[in-house]
C-alpha positions in Angstrom: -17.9 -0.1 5.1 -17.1 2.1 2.4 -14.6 5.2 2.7 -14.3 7.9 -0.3 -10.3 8.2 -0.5 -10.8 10.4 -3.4 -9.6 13.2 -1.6 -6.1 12.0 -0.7 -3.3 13.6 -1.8 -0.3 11.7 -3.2 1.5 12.0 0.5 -1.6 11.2 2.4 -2.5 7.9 -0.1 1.5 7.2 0.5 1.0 7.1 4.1 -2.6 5.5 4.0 -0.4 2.5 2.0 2.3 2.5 4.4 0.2 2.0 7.5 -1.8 -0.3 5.7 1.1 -2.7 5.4 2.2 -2.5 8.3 -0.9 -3.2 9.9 -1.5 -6.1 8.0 2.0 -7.2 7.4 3.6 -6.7 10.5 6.1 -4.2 12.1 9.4 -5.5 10.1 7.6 -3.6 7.3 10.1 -0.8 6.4 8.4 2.1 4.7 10.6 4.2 1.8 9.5 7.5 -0.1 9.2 8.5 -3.6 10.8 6.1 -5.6 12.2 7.0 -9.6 8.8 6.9 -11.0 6.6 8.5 -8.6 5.9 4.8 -6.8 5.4 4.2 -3.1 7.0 1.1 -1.8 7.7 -0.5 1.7 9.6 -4.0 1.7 10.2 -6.5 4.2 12.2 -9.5 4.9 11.3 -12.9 7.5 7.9 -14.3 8.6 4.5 -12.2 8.0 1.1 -12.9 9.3 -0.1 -13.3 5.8 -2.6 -14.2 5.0 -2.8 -15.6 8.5 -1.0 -16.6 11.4 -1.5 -20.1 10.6 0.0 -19.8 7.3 2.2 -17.1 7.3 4.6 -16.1 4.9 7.9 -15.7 4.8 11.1 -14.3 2.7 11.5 -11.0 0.9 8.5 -9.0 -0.4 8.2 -5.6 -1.9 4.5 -3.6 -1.3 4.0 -1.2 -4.0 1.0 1.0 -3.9 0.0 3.3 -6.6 -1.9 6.7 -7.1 -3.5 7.4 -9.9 -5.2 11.1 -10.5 -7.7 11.3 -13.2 -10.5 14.2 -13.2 -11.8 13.4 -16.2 -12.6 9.9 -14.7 -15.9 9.1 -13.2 -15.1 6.6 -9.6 -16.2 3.4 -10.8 -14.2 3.8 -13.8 -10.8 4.1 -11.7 -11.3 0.8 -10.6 -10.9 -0.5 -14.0 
């Protein structure tokens, strides 16, 4: 399934990040705001269901997600 999140704004790809994480990661995900340089980052510390139940990982991790606007850029050079 494809989705065009071309259309997200810096807040709305912030929280599409955030929720990401913590559905994936788990709810000991703890979500922060605008960091120095514009990042978005979420960190978390103990066991995670990543990449599976079975072998889940655990310790300290930092999720950093970034947005990138370009409209010069054609979409399937962003990816690059």
């Amino acid at each position: 399934m494809d989705h065009n999140l071309s259309g997200l704004s810096t807040r709305e790809c912030e929280h599409v990040s955030q929720a990401l994480a913590q559905e994936i990661l788990g709810p000991g995900v703890s979500a922060f705001g605008d960091g120095e340089d514009g990042g978005r980052e979420a960190t978390f510390l103990g066991r995670v269901p990543y990449p599976s139940e079975l072998e889940a990982w655990g310790g300290y991790g930092v999720v950093r997600a970034e947005f990138r606007q370009r409209t010069d850029q054609q979409p399937q050079d962003a990816v690059s």
